[in-house]
C-alpha positions in Angstrom: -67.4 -104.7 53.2 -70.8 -105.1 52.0 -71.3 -108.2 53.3 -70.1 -107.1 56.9 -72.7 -104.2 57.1 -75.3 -106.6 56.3 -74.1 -109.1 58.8 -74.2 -106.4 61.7 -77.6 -104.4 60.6 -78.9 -107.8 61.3 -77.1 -107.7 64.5 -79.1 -105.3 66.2 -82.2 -105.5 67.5 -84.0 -104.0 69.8 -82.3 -105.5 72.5 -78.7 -104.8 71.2 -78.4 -101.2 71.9 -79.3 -101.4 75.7 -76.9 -104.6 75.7 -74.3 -102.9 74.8 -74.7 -99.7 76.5 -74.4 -102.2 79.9 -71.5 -103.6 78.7 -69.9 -100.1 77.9 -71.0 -98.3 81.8 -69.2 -102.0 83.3 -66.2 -101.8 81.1 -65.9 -97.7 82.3 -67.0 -98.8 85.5 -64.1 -101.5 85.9 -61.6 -98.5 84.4 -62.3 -96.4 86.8 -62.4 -98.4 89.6 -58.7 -99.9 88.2 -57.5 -95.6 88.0 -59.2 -95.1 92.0 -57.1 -98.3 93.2 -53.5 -97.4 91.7 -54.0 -93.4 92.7 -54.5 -94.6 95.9 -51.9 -97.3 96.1 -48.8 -94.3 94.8 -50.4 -92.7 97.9 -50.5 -94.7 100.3 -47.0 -96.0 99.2 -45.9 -92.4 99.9 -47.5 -91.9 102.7 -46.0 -94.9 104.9 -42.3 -94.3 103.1 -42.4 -90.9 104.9 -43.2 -92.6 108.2 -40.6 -95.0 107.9 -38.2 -92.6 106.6 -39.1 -89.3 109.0 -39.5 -91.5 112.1 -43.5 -90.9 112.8 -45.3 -93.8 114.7 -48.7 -94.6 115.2 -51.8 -96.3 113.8 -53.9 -96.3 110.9 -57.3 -95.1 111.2 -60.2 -94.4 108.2 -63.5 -92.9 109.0 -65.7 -94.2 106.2 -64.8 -97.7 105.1 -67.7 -98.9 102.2 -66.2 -100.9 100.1 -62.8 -101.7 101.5 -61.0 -100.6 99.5 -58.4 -97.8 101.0 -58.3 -100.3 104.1 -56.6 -103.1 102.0 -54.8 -100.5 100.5 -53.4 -99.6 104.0 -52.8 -103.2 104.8 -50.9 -103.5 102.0 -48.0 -101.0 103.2 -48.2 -101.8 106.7 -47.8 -105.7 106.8 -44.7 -105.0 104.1 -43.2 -102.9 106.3 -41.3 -103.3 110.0 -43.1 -101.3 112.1 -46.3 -102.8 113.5 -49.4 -100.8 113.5 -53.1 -101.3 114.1 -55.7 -100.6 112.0 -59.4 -99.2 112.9 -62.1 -98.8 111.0 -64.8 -95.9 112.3 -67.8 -96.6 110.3 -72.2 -96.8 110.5 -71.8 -100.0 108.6 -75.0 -99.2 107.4 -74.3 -95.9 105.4 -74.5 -92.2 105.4 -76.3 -90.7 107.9 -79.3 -88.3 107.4 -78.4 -84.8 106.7 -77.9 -82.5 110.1 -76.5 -79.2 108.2 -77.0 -77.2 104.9 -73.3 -78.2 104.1 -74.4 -81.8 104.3 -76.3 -80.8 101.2 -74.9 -82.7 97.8 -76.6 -84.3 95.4 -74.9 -87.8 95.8 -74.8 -87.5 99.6 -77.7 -89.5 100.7 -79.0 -91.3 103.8 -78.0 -94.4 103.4 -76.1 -94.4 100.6 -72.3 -96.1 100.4 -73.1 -98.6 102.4 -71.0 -102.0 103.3 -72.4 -104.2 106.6 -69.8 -105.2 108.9 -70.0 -108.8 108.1 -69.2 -107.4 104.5 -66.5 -105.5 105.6 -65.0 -108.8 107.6 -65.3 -110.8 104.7 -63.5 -108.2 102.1 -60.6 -107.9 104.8 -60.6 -112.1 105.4 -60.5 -112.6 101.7 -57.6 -110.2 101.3 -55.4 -111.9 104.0 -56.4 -109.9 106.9 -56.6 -111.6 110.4 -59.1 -110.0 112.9 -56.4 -109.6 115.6 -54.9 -106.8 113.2 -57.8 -104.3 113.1 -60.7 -102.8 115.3 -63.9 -101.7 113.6 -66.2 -99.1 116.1 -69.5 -99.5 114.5 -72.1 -96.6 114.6 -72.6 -93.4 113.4 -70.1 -91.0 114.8 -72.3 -88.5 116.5 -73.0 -91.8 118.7 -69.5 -93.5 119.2 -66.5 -90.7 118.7 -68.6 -88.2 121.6 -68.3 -91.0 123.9 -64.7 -91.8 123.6 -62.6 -90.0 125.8 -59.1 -88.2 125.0 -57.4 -90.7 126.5 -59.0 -93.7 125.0 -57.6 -95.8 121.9 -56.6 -95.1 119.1 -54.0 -92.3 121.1 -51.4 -92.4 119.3 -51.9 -92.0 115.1 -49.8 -91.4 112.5 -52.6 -91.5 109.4 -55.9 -90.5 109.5 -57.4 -91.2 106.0 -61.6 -89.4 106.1 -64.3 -90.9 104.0 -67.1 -89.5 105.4 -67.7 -87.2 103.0 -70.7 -85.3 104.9 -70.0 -82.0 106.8 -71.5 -82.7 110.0 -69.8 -86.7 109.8 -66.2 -84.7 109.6 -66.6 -82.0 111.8 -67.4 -85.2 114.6 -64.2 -87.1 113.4 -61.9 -84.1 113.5 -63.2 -82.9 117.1 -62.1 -86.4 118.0 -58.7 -86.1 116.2 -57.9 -82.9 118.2 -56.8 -84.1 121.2 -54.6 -86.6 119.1 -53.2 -84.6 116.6 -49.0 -84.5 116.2 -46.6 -83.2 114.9 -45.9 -85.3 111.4 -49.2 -87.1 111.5 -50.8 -87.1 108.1 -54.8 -86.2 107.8 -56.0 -87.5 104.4 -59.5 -86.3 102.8 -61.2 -88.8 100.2 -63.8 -86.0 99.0 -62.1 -82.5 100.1 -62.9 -81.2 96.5 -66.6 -82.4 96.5 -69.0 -79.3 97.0 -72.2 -77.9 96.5 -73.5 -75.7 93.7 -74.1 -72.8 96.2 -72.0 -73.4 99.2 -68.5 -74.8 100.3 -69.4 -78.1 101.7 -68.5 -81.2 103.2 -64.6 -82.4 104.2 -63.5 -79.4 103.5 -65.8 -76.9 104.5 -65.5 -78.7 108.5 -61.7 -78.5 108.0 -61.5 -74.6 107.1 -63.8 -74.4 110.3 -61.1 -76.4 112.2 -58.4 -74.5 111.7 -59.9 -71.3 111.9 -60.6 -72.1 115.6 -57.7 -74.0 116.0 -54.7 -72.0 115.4 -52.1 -74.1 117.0 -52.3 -76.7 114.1 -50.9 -75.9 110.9 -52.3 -78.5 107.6 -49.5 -78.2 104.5 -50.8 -79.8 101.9 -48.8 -82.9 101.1 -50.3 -85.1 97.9 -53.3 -84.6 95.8 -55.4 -88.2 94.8 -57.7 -88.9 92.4 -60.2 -86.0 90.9 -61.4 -84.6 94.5 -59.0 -86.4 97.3 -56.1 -83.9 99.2 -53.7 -85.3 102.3 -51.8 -82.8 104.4 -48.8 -83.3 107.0 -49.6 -81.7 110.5 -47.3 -79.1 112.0 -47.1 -77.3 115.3 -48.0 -73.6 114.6 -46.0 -72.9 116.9 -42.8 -74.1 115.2 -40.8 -71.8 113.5 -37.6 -71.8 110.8 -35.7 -69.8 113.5 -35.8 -71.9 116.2 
């Protein structure tokens, strides 16, 4: 035993400590990044079992794609499954946006922070098996490219919308452009609904709450919870009821 402490006081030097503290933040870093992937995969599993199994057609479309991540995750479901659908991915390519609203205000929301280029983006999808004839990236902030789509332009017809914008003035854009395209059975997913300021609601779910409130012919239920701030819900008809 002796001769084992004396063998690692030698061991470390000045340089040791910070060594090792680099190799603990990667090792937690690679953990968490494992935990994000499988949440995410059980929910996305789910997700495209209901639309199988409930009938509900329609594309896929994320707002916020840095990293690629959820979008192979997507992939994943719909290439295993019978039922073809595209994929788009709404994204700056060049990271968040500068801050247009107090409830943009967060400490980790920054202008051009989460950033992933669009060759980047290609690559991560070619490496994972993805042709380019299967998805559509719109590149550009959404303030610039959603406002100039019109109701009628693609994608119409959607059956998830998964939002990683995080920002509340990013959301409030992407779910003006989802009105006209909700449906009944559609799910609307939220990467950071249970992100918020110290002061203030915030963010996804601060533009969400101002959705509904001044859109009371769409009902949200809460579907399935993912990861530490993430929340899906299924869209309803308000106008449905249990006695018709």
């Amino acid at each position: 035993m002796m001769i084992f402490l004396e063998r690692f006081a030698k061991a470390i030097t000045p340089a040791w400590i910070p060594r090792q503290l680099r190799r603990w933040k990667h090792r937690r870093r690679a953990t968490d990044l494992e935990a994000a992937w499988q949440i995410r995969r059980e929910f996305f599993w789910k997700a495209f079992k209901a639309f199988d199994y409930n009938g509900i057609s329609g594309d896929y479309v994320e707002f916020g794609s840095h990293g690629g991540m959820t979008f192979r995750l997507a992939f994943d479901q719909i290439s295993a499954r019978k039922i073809k659908r595209r994929m788009w991915a709404f994204d700056s390519f060049c990271g968040l946006p500068e801050a247009s609203a107090p409830a943009d205000d967060h400490p980790h929301w920054k202008k051009g922070g989460l950033a992933t280029s669009v060759e980047a983006f290609h690559r991560i999808c070619r490496v994972h098996g993805m042709k380019r004839d299967a998805y559509s990236t719109v590149e550009g902030f959404y303030d610039e490219t959603l406002t100039k789509l019109a109701d009628t332009d693609a994608p119409v017809d959607i059956a998830l919308a998964y939002i990683d914008c995080d920002m509340y003035s990013s959301t409030k854009t992407v779910l003006d452009f989802l009105l006209p395209r909700l449906k009944h059975g559609m799910i609307v997913a939220f990467d950071d609904y249970y992100c918020w300021s110290a002061d203030q609601i915030s963010g996804e779910r601060r533009a969400l709450l101002e959705f509904l409130e001044a859109n009371t012919e769409w009902r949200f239920l809460q579907y399935r919870d993912f990861g530490w701030a993430g929340e899906s819900f299924v869209v309803e008809r308000a106008e449905q009821t249990l006695t018709e």
